[in-house]
C-alpha positions in Angstrom: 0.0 0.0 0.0 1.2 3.5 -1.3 2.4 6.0 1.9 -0.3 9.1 1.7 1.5 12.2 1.5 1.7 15.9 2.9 5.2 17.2 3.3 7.3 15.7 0.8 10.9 16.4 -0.2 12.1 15.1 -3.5 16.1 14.3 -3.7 18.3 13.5 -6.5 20.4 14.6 -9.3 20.2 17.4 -11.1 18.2 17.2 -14.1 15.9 14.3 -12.7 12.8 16.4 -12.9 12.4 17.3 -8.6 11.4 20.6 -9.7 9.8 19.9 -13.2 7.5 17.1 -11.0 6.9 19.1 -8.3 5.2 22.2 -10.8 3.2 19.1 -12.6 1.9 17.9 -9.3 0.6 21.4 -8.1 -1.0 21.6 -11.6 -3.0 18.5 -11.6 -3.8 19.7 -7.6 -5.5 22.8 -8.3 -2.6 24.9 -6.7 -3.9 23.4 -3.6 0.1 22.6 -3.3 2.9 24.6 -2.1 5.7 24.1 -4.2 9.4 25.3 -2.7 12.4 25.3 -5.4 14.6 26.0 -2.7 17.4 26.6 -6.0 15.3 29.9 -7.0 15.0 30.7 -3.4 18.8 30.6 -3.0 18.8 32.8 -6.6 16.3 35.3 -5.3 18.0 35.8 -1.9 21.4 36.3 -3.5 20.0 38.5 -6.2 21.6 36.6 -8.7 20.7 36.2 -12.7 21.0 32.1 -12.1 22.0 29.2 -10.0 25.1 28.7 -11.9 26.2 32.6 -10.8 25.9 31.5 -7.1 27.5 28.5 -7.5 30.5 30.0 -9.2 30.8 32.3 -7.0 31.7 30.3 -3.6 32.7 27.2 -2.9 31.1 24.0 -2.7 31.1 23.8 0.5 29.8 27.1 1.2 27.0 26.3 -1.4 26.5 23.3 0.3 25.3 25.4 3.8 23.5 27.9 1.9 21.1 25.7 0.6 21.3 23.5 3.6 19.6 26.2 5.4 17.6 27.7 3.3 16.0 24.3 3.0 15.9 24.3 7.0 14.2 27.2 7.6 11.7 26.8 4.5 10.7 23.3 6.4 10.1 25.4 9.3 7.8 27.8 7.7 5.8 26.2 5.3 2.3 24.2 6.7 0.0 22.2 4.9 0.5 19.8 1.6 4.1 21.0 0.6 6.7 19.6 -2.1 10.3 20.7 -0.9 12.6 20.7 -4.2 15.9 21.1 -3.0 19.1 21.2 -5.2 20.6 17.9 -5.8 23.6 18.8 -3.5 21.3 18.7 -0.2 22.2 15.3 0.8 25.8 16.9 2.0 24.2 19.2 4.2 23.2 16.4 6.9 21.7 18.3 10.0 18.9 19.8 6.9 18.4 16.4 5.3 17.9 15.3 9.3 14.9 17.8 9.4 14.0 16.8 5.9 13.4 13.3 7.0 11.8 13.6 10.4 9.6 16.6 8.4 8.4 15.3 5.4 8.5 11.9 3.1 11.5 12.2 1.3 11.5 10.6 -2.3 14.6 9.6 -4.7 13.8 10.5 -7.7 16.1 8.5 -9.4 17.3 8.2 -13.0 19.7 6.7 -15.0 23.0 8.3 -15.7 22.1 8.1 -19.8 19.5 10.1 -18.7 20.9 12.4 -16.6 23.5 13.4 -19.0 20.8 14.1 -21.4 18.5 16.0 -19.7 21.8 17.7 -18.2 22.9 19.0 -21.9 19.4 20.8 -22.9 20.3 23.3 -20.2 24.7 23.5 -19.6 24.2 26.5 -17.9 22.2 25.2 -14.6 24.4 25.4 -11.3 26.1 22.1 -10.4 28.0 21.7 -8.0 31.0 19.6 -8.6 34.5 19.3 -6.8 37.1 20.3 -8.8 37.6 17.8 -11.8 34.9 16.1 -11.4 32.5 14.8 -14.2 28.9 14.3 -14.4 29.4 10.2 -14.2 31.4 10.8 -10.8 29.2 13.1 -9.2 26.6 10.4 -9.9 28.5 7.9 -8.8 29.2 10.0 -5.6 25.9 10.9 -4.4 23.8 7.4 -5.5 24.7 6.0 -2.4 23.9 8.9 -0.4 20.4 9.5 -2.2 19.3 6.1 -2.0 20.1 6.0 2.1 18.5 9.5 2.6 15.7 8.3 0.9 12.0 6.8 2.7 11.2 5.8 -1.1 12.5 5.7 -4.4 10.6 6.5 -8.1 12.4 5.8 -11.2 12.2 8.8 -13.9 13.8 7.6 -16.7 10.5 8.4 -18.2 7.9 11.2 -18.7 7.8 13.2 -15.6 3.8 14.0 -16.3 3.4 9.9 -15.4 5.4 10.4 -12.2 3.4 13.6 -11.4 0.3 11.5 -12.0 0.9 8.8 -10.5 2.0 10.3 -7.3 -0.5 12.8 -7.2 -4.2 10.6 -6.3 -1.5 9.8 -2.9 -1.5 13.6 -1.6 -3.8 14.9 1.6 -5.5 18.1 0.6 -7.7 18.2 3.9 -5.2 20.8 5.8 -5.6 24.5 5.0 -2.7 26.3 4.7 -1.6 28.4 7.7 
């Protein structure tokens, strides 16, 4: 039997659709969904042009507690049916993916690395964040393990994100207003 859902967090790669499902999700919802992309959140409160400016312009480990708790205090403020889409690097930050768990039901959304690098090349330009000499395949390599133990479940999107989004979405509880 499926888990009902309120808060969720999706984890995983970047370019595995957290956001991209999350925006489907509040569609076929009627908005009754609060959708946080923590990555523009971390844009916005930087005034920045895009992720890939921040991210360039500290270090990964510095990113790495930016987001870590931005994602902390947005767990903190937000009530009601909530999708948390945090950047793929979250799973570093470990007292925010702590919350994250106790929170909310976090998901892997996991794909394949074909896939990833694919999805990953129709947009170059969208802030990574890699240790120095790293490639795609090692990053991937790096944080499988560390999605996949984070995770309370795990959904394959190697597919169309519209049949994740669907699939996931008769599981949400609407009852709660938002406060």
């Amino acid at each position: 039997m499926d888990t009902r859902l309120d808060r969720v967090t999706f984890i995983g790669m970047p370019g595995v659709g957290k956001s991209n499902i999350a925006r489907k999700l509040r569609t076929l919802l009627d908005d009754k969904l609060i959708v946080l992309d923590v990555d523009e959140l971390i844009v916005i409160h930087r005034r920045a042009k895009s992720l890939q400016e921040v991210v360039a312009s500290m270090s990964p480990e510095k990113f790495t507690e930016l987001e870590g708790e931005m994602t902390i205090h947005a767990v903190n403020s937000l009530h009601g049916p909530t999708i948390i889409a945090p950047g793929g690097s979250i799973i570093y930050h470990e007292r925010a993916m702590e919350i994250l768990r106790r929170e909310t039901h976090v998901i892997y959304l996991k794909a394949s690395l074909e896939t990833i690098e694919r999805r990953v090349a129709r947009k170059p330009d969208r802030g990574i964040v890699f240790l120095p000499g790293e490639t795609l395949a090692d990053l991937y390599a790096r944080r499988t393990p560390l999605y996949e133990s984070w995770a309370d479940e795990t959904i394959c999107c190697d597919g169309k994100r519209k049949k994740v989004a669907k699939k996931l979405a008769p599981r949400f509880v609407l009852e709660h207003s938002f406060v």
